[in-house]
TORKOL-4160 file (C-alpha; in steps of 0.2 Angstrom, whole numbers, padded with zeros to 4 digits, m for minus):
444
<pt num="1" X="0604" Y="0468" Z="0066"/>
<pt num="2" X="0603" Y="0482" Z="0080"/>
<pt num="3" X="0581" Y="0480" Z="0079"/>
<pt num="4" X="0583" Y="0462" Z="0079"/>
<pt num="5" X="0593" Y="0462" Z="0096"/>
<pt num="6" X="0584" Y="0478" Z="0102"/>
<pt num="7" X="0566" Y="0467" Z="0099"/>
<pt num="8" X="0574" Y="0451" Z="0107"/>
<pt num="9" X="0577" Y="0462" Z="0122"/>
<pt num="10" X="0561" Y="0471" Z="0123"/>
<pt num="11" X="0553" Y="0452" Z="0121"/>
<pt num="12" X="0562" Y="0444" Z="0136"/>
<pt num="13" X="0559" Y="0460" Z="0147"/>
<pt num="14" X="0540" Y="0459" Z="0143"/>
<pt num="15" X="0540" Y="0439" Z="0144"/>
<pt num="16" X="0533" Y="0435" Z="0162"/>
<pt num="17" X="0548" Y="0427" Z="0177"/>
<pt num="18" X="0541" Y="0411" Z="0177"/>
<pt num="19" X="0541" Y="0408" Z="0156"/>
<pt num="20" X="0560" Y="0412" Z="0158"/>
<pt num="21" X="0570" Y="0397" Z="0167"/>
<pt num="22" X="0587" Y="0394" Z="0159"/>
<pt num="23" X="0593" Y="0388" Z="0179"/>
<pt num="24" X="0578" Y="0375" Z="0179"/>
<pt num="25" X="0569" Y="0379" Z="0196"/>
<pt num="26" X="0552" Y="0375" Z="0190"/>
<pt num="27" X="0546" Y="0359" Z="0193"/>
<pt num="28" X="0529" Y="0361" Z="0204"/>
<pt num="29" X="0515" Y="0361" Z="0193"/>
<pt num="30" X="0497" Y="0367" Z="0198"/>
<pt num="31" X="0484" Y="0354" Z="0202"/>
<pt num="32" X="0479" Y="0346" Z="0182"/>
<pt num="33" X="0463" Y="0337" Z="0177"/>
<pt num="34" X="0451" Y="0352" Z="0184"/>
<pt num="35" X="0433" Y="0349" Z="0181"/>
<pt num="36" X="0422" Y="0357" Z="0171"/>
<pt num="37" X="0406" Y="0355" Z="0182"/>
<pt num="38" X="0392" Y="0368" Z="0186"/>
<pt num="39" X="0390" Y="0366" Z="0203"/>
<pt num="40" X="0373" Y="0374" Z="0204"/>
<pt num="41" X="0365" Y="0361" Z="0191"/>
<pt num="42" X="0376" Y="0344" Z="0192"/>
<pt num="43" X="0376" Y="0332" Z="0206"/>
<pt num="44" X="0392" Y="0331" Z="0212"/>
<pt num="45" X="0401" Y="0318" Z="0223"/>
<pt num="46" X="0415" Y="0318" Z="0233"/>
<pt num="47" X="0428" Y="0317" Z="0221"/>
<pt num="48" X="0420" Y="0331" Z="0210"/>
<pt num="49" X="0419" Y="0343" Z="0225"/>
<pt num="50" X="0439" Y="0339" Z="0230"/>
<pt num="51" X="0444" Y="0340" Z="0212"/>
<pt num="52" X="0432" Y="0358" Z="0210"/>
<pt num="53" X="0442" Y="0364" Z="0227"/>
<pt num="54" X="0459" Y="0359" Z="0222"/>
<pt num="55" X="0459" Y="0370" Z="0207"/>
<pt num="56" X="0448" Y="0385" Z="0214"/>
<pt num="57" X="0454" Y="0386" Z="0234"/>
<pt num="58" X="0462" Y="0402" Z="0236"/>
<pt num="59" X="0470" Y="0399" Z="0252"/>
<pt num="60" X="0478" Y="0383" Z="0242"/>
<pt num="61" X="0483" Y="0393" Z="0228"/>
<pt num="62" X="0491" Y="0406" Z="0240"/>
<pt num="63" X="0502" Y="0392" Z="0248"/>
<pt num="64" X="0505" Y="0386" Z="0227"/>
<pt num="65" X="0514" Y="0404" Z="0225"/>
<pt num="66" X="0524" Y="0399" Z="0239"/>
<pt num="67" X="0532" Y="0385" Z="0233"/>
<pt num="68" X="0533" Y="0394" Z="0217"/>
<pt num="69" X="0542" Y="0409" Z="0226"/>
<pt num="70" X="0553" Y="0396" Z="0233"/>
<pt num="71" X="0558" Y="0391" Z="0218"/>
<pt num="72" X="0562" Y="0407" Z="0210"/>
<pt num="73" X="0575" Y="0410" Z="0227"/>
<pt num="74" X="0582" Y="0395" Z="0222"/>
<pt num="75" X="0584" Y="0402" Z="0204"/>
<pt num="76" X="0593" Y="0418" Z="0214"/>
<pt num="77" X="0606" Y="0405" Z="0223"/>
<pt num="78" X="0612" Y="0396" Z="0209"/>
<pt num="79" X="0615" Y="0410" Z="0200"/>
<pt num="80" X="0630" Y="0414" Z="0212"/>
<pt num="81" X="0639" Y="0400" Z="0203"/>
<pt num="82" X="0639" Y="0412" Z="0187"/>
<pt num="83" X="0647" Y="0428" Z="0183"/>
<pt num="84" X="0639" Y="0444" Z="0185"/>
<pt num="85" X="0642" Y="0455" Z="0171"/>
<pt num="86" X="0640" Y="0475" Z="0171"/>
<pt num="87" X="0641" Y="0488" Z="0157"/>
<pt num="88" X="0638" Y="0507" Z="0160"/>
<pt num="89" X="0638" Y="0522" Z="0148"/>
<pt num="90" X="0642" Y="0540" Z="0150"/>
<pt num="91" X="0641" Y="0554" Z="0137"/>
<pt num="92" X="0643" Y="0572" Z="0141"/>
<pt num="93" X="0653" Y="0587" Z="0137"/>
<pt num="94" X="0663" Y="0594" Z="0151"/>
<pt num="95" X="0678" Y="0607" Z="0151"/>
<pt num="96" X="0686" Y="0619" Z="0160"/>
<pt num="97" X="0698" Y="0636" Z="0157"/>
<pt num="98" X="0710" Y="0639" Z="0171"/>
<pt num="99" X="0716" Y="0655" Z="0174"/>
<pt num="100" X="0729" Y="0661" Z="0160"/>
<pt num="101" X="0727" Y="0642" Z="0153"/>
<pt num="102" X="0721" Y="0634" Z="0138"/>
<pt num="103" X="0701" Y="0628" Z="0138"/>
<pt num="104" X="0703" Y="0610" Z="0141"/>
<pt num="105" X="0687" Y="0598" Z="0138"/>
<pt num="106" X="0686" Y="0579" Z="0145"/>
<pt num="107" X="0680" Y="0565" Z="0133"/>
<pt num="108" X="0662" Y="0567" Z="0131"/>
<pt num="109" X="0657" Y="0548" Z="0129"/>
<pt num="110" X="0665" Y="0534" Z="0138"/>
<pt num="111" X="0657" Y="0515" Z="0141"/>
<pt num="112" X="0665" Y="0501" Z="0153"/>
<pt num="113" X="0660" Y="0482" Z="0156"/>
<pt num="114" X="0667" Y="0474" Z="0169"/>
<pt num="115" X="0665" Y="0455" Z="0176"/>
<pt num="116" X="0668" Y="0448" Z="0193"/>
<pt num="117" X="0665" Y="0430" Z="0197"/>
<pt num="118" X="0666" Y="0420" Z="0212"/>
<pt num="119" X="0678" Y="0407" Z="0211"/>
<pt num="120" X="0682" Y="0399" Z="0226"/>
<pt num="121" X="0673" Y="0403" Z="0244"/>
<pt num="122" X="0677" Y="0386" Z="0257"/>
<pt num="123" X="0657" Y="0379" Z="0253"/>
<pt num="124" X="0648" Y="0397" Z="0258"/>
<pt num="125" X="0640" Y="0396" Z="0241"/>
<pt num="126" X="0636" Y="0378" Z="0241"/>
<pt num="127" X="0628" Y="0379" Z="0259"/>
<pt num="128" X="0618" Y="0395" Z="0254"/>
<pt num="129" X="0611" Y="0384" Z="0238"/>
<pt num="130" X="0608" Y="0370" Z="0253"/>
<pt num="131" X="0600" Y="0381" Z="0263"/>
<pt num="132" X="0587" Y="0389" Z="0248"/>
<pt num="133" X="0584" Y="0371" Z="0243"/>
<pt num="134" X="0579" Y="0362" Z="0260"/>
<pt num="135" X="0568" Y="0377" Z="0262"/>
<pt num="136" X="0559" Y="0374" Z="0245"/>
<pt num="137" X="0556" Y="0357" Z="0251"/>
<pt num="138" X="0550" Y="0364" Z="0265"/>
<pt num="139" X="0538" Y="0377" Z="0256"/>
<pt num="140" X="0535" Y="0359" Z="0247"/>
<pt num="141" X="0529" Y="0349" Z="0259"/>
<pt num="142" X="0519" Y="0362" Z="0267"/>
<pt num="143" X="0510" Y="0367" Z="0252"/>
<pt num="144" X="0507" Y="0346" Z="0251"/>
<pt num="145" X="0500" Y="0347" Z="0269"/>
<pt num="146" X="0488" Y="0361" Z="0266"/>
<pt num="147" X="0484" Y="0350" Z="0251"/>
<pt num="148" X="0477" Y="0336" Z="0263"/>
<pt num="149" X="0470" Y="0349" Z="0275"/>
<pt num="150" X="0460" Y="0355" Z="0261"/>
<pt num="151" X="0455" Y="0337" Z="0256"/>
<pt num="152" X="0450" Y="0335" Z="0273"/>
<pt num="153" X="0441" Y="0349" Z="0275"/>
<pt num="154" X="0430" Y="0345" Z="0259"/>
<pt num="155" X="0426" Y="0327" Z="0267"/>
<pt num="156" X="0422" Y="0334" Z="0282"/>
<pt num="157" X="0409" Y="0348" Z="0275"/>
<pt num="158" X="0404" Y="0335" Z="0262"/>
<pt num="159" X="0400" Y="0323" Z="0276"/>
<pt num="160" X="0392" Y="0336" Z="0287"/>
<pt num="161" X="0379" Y="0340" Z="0273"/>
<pt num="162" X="0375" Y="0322" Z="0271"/>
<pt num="163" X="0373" Y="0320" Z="0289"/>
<pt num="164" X="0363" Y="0336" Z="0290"/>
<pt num="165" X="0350" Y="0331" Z="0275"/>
<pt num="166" X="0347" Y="0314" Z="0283"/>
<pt num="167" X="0344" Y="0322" Z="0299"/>
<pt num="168" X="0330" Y="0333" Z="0293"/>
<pt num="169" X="0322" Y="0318" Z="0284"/>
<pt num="170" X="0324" Y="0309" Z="0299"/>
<pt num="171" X="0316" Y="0325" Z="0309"/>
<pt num="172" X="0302" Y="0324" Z="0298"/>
<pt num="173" X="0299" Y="0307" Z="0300"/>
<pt num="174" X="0296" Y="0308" Z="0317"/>
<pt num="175" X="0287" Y="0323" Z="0316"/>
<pt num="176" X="0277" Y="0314" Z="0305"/>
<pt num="177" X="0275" Y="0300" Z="0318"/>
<pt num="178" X="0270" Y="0313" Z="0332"/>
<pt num="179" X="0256" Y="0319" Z="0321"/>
<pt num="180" X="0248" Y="0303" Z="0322"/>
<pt num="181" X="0250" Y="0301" Z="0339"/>
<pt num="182" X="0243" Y="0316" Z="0341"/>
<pt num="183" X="0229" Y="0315" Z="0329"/>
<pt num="184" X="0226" Y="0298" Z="0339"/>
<pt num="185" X="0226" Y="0308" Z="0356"/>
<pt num="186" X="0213" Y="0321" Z="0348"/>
<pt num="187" X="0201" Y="0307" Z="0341"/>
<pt num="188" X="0200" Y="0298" Z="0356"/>
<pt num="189" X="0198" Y="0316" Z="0367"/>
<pt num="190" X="0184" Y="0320" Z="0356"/>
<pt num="191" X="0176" Y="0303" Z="0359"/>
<pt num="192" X="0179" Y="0306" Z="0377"/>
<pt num="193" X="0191" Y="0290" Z="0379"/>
<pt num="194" X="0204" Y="0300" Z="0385"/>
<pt num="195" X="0209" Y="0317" Z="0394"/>
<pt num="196" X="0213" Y="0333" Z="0389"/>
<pt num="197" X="0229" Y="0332" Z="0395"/>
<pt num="198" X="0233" Y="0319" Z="0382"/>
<pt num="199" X="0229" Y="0328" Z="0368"/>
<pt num="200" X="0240" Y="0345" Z="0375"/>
<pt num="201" X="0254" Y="0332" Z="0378"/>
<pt num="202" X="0253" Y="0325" Z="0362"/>
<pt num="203" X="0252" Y="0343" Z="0355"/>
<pt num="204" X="0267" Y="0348" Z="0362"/>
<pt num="205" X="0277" Y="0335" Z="0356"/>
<pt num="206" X="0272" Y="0337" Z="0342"/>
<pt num="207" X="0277" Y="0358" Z="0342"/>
<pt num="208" X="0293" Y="0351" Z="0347"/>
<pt num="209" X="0294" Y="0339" Z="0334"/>
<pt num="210" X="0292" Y="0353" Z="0320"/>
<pt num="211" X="0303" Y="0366" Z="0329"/>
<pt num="212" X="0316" Y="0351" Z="0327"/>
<pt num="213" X="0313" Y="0350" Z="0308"/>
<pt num="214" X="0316" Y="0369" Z="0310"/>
<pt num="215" X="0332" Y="0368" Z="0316"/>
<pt num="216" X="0339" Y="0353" Z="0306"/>
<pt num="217" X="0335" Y="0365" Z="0291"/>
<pt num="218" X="0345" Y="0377" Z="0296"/>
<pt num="219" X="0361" Y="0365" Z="0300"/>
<pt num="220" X="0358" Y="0360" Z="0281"/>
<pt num="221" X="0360" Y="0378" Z="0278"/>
<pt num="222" X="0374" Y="0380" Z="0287"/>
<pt num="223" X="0385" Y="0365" Z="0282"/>
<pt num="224" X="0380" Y="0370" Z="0263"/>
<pt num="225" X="0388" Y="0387" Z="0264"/>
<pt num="226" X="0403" Y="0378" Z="0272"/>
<pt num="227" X="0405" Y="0368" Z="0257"/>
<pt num="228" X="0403" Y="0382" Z="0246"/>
<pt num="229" X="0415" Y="0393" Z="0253"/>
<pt num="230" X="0430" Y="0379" Z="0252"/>
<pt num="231" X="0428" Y="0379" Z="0232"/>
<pt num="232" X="0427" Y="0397" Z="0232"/>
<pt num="233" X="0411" Y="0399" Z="0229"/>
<pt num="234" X="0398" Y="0411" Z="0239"/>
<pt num="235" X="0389" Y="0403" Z="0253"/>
<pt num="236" X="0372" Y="0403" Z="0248"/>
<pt num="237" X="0377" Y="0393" Z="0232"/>
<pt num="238" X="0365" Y="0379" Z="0231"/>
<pt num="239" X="0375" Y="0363" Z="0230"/>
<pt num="240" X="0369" Y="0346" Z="0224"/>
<pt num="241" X="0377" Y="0331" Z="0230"/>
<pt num="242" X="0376" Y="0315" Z="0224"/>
<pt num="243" X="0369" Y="0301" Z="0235"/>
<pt num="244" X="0382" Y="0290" Z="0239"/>
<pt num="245" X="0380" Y="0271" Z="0240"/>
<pt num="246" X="0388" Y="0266" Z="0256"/>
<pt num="247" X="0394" Y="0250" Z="0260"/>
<pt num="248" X="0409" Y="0239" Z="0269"/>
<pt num="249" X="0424" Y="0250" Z="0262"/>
<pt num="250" X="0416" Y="0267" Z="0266"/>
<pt num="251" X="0418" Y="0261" Z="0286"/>
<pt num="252" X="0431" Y="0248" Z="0287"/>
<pt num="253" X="0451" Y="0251" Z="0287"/>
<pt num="254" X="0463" Y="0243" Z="0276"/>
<pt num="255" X="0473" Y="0239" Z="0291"/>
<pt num="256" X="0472" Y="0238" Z="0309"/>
<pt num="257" X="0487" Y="0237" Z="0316"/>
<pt num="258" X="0490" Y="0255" Z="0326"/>
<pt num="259" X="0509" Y="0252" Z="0326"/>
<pt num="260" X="0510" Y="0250" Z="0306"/>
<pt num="261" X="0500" Y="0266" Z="0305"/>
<pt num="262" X="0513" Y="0277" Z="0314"/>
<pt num="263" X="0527" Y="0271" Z="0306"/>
<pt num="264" X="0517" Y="0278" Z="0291"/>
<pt num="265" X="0514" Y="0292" Z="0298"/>
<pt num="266" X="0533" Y="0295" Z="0301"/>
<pt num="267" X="0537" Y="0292" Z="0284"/>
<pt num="268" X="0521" Y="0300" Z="0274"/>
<pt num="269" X="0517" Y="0314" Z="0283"/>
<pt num="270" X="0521" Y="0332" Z="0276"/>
<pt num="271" X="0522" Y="0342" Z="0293"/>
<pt num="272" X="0536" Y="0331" Z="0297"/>
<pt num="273" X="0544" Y="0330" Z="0281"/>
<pt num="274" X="0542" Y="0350" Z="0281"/>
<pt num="275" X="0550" Y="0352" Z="0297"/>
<pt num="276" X="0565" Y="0339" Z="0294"/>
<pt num="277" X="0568" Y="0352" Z="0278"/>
<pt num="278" X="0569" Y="0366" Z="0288"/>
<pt num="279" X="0581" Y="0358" Z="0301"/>
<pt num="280" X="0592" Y="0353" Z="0285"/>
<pt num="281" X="0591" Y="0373" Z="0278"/>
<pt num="282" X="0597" Y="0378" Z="0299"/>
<pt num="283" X="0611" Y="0366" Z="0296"/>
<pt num="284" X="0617" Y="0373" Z="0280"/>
<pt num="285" X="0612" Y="0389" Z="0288"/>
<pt num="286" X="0626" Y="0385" Z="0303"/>
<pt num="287" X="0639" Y="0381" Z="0286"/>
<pt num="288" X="0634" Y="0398" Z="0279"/>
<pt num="289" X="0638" Y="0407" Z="0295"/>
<pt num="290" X="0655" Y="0399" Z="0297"/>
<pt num="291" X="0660" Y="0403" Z="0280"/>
<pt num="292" X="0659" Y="0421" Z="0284"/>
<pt num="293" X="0676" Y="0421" Z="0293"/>
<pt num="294" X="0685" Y="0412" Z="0278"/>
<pt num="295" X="0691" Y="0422" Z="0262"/>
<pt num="296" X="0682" Y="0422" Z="0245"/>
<pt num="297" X="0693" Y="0423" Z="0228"/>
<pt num="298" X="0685" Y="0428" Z="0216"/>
<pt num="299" X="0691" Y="0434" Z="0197"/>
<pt num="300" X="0691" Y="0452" Z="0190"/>
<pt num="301" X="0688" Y="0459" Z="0173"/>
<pt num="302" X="0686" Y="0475" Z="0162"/>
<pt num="303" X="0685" Y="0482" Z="0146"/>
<pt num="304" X="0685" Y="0502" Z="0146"/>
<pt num="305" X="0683" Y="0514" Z="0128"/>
<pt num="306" X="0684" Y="0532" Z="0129"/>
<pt num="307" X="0680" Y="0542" Z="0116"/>
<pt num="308" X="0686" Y="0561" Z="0114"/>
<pt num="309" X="0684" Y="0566" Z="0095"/>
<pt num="310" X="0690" Y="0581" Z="0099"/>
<pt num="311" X="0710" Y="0575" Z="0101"/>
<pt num="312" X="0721" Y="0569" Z="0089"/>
<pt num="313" X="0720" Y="0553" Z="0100"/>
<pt num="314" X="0701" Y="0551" Z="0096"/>
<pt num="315" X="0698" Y="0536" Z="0107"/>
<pt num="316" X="0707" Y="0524" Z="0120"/>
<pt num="317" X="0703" Y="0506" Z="0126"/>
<pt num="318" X="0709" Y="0502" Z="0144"/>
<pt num="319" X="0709" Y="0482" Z="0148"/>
<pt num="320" X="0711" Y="0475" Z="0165"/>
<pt num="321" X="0709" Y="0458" Z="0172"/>
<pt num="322" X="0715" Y="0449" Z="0190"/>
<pt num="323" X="0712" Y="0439" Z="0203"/>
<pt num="324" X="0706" Y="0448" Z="0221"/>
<pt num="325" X="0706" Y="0442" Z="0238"/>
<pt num="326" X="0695" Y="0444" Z="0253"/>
<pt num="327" X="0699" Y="0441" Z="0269"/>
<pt num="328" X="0689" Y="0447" Z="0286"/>
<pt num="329" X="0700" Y="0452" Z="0298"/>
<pt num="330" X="0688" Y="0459" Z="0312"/>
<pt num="331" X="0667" Y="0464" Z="0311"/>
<pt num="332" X="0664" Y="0469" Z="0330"/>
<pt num="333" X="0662" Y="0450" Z="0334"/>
<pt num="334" X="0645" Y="0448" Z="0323"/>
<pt num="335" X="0652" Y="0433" Z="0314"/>
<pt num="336" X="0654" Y="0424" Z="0331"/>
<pt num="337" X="0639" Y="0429" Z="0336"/>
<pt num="338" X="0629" Y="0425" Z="0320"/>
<pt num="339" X="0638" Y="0408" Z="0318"/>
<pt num="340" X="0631" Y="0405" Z="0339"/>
<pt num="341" X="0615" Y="0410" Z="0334"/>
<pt num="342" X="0614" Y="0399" Z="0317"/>
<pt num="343" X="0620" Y="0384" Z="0330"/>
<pt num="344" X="0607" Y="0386" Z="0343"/>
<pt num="345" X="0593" Y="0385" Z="0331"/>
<pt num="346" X="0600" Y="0370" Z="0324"/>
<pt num="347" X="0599" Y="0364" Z="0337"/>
<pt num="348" X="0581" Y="0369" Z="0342"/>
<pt num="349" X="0574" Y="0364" Z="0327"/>
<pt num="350" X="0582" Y="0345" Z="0330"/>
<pt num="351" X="0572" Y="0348" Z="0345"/>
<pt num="352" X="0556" Y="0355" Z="0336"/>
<pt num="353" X="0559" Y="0339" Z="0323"/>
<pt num="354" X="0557" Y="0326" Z="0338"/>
<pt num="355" X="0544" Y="0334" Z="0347"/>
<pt num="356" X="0533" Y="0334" Z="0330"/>
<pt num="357" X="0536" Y="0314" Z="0329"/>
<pt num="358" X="0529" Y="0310" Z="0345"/>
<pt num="359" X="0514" Y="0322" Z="0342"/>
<pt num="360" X="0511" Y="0314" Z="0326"/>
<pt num="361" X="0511" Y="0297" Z="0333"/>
<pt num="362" X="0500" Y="0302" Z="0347"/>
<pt num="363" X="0489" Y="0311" Z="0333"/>
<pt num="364" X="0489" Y="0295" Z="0325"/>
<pt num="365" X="0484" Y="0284" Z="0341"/>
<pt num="366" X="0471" Y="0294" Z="0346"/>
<pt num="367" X="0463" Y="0296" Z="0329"/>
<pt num="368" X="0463" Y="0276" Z="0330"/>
<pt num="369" X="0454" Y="0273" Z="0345"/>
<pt num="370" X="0441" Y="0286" Z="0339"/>
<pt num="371" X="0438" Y="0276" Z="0324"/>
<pt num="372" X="0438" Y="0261" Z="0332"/>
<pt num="373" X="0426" Y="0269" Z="0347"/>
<pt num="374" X="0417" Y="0277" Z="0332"/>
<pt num="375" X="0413" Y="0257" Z="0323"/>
<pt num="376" X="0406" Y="0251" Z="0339"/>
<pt num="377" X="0395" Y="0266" Z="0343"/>
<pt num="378" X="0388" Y="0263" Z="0323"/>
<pt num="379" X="0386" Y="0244" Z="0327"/>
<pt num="380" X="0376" Y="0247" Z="0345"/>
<pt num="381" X="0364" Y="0261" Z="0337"/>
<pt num="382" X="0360" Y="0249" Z="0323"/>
<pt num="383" X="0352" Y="0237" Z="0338"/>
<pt num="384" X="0344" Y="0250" Z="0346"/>
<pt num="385" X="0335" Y="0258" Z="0332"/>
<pt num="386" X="0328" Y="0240" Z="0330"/>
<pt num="387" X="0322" Y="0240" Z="0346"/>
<pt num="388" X="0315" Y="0257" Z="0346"/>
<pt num="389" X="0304" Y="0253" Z="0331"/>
<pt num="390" X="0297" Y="0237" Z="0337"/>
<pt num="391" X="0293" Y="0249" Z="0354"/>
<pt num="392" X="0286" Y="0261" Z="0344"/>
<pt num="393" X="0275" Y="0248" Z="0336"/>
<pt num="394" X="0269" Y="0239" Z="0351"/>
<pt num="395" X="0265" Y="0255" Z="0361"/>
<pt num="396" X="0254" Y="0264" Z="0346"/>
<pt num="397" X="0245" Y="0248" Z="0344"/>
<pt num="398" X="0242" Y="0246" Z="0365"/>
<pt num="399" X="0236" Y="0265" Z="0365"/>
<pt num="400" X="0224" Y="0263" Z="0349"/>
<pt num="401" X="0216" Y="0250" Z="0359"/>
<pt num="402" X="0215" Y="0258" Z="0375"/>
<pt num="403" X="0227" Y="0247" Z="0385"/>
<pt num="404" X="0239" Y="0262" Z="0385"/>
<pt num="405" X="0243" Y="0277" Z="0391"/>
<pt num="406" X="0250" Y="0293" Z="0380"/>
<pt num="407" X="0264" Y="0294" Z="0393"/>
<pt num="408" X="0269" Y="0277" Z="0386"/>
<pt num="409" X="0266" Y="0281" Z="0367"/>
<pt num="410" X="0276" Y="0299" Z="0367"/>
<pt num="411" X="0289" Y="0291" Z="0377"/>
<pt num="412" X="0290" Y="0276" Z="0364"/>
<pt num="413" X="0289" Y="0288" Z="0349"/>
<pt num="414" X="0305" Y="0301" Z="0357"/>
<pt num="415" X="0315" Y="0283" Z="0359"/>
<pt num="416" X="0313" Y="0282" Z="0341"/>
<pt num="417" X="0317" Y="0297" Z="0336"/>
<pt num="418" X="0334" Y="0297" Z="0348"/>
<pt num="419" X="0338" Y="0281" Z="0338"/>
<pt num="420" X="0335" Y="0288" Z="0323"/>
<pt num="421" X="0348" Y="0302" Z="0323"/>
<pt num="422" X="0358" Y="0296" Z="0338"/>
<pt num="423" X="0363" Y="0280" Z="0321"/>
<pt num="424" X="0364" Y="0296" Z="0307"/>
<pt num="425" X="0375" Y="0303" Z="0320"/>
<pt num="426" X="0383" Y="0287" Z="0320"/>
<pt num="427" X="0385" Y="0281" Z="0305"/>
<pt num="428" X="0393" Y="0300" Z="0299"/>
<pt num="429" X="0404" Y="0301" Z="0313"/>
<pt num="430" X="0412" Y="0284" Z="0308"/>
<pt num="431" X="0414" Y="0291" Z="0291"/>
<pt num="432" X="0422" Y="0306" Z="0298"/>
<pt num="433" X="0432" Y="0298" Z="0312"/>
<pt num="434" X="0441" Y="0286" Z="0297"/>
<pt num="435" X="0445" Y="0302" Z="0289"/>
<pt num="436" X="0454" Y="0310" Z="0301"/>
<pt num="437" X="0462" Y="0293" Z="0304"/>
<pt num="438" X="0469" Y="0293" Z="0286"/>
<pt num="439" X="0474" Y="0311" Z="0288"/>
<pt num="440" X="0484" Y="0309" Z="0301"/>
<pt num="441" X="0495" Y="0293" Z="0293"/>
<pt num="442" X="0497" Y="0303" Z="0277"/>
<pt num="443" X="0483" Y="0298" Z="0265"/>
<pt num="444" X="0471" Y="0305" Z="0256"/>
């Protein structure tokens, strides 16, 4: 019987914290449905890369432990509504001779448990509890918002790439456009139907062209790496994104009424619901300081066996149990003091709580009129890429016939080229724009 309590014991000291919750404080789970993709070899959209992020993000997974920490100091308050129970041992062999006197020897093993629990202590208890729970939700909400952060910061890395890969094609496109004006230029300077100064401009647009493509290749590089890094990978990972299919939804808002959306915002968002929790845990906080100054009752108990096998009397048992009371009569005016300063950040964080509700509204209304700034820019860069082609068009077709100048052509062929990227840049920045627009109500 003694191995099997002594293996029970030995199992529950070697069975991690977290397998052992008799108070039930666990209730945050990890991120589920993790996918098992190799990012090296599959395509992978959007939701693959936030899925992949969510389960590997260390910086998520630190705020995770967090919460999880606060849970565990949740465990440690609700354990004050149970007794705390102590047993301690002694064995040894003392004795002593005094002058003209017998040898005397004290009993040489002796073992004593005592209980002591908390009965009764005007709510300081209670608000302690309070106080480790609003925090918890706190920790909640905040790992939630790091959560959204991270979502965000994988659509915005995700889009950046896109942004970046059309861009080079878009580079190379003109600077494919360039070399036939250039190679136009050279013809007709070899047949002696033009200067030599159209053939060095055309060149140098041209040069600037493929310095262009240069430098697109290198954002691709960049915004890669960025991506990597947020599913904990190393930079120079090589990623392969799926080519999404865009269409009305990707650009357009379920609703588009500004005052709804903060009213969301108000309700939904986890910086606000993280600070509201804290300003609960200062108001217990203000209950826990007050309780200082009141008494605690709390019951006593022991159990005492001394054994001196040595005596006729080879053992004695000593029994005890009471009720004490504690009263504070005078700490050097701490508790005043501590009960002022639990008052004044009550209040502060009542302050801190409103302050955060009019920034998030104004987060929200300014994240609007970017979006709604954002859709027109798309809409006009559509019309002027039109335009810029047709341009395009009409000035190669008057310089292959000598009714135009190169000035003309190269001028034409930048226009196209600004059109190009300025409706990628578009496009991307609407994307972006209603992203950070849904961030800032709450949503994913």
């Amino acid at each position: 019987m003694k191995k099997c309590l002594l293996l029970a014991a030995l199992c529950c000291v070697a069975l991690p914290a977290a397998a052992l919750d008799p108070l039930g404080v666990y209730k945050v789970r990890p991120p589920e449905g993790c996918v098992e993709k190799d990012v090296t070899a599959e395509e992978m959209g959007l939701e693959d890369l936030i899925q992949v992020s969510l389960c590997t993000n260390p910086s998520l997974a630190a705020e995770y432990m967090g919460v999880k920490a606060s849970e565990a100091g949740l465990g440690t308050s609700r354990a004050e509504y149970l007794p705390s129970v102590t047993i301690s041992g002694t064995g040894n062999i003392a004795g002593e001779r005094p002058e003209g006197g017998d040898y005397t020897q004290a009993e040489p093993y002796s073992a004593k448990a005592e209980a002591s629990w908390l009965l009764f202590d005007f709510g300081g208890r209670g608000s302690r509890i309070s106080r480790t729970r609003a925090y918890l939700d706190a920790a909640n909400f905040g790992y939630n918002a790091s959560l959204q952060n991270l979502v965000l910061s994988v659509q915005t890395a995700y889009l950046n790439l896109l942004a970046a890969d059309e861009s080079l094609l878009s580079s190379k496109a003109s600077l494919d456009t360039y070399k036939q004006s250039y190679d136009e230029a050279q013809k007709r300077y070899k047949l002696g139907m033009v200067s030599l100064s159209d053939n060095l401009q055309a060149k140098t647009r041209y040069e600037q062209a493929l310095l262009a493509v240069v430098q697109h290749e290198n954002q691709v590089k960049q915004f890669s790496g960025n991506l990597a890094v947020l599913l904990n990978l190393s930079p120079d990972t090589p990623i392969k994104l799926a080519k999404p299919t865009f269409d009305d939804k990707f650009i357009q808002i379920e609703s588009d009424n500004v005052q709804d959306m903060m009213k969301t915002a108000l309700a939904e968002r986890p910086e606000l619901r993280a600070q509201e929790s804290n300003t609960q845990a200062q108001k217990a906080n203000l209950t826990v300081a007050k309780t200082r100054m009141l008494p605690t009752i709390r019951a006593n108990a022991s159990a005492a066996y001394n054994d001196n096998w040595k005596y006729s009397s080879p053992y004695g048992i000593e029994n005890a149990a009471g009720l004490s009371i504690s009263m504070p009569l005078f700490s050097g005016f701490s508790n005043m003091y501590q009960t002022a300063q639990a008052s004044y950040q009550y209040k502060q964080s009542q302050n801190q709580t409103e302050n955060l509700k009019r920034q998030i509204e104004n987060e929200v209304w300014s994240a609007y009129q970017n979006y709604k700034t954002a859709f027109r820019s798309y809409e006009i860069s559509q019309t002027v890429l039109e335009s810029a082609e047709e341009n395009e068009r009409v000035a190669f077709r008057y310089y292959e016939v000598g009714k135009g100048d190169i000035i003309n052509l190269l001028t034409a062929v930048a226009q196209l080229a600004d059109a190009r990227q300025n409706k990628i840049t578009a496009f991307y920045s609407l994307l972006l724009s209603k992203a950070n627009l849904y961030k800032s109500i709450g949503k994913y």
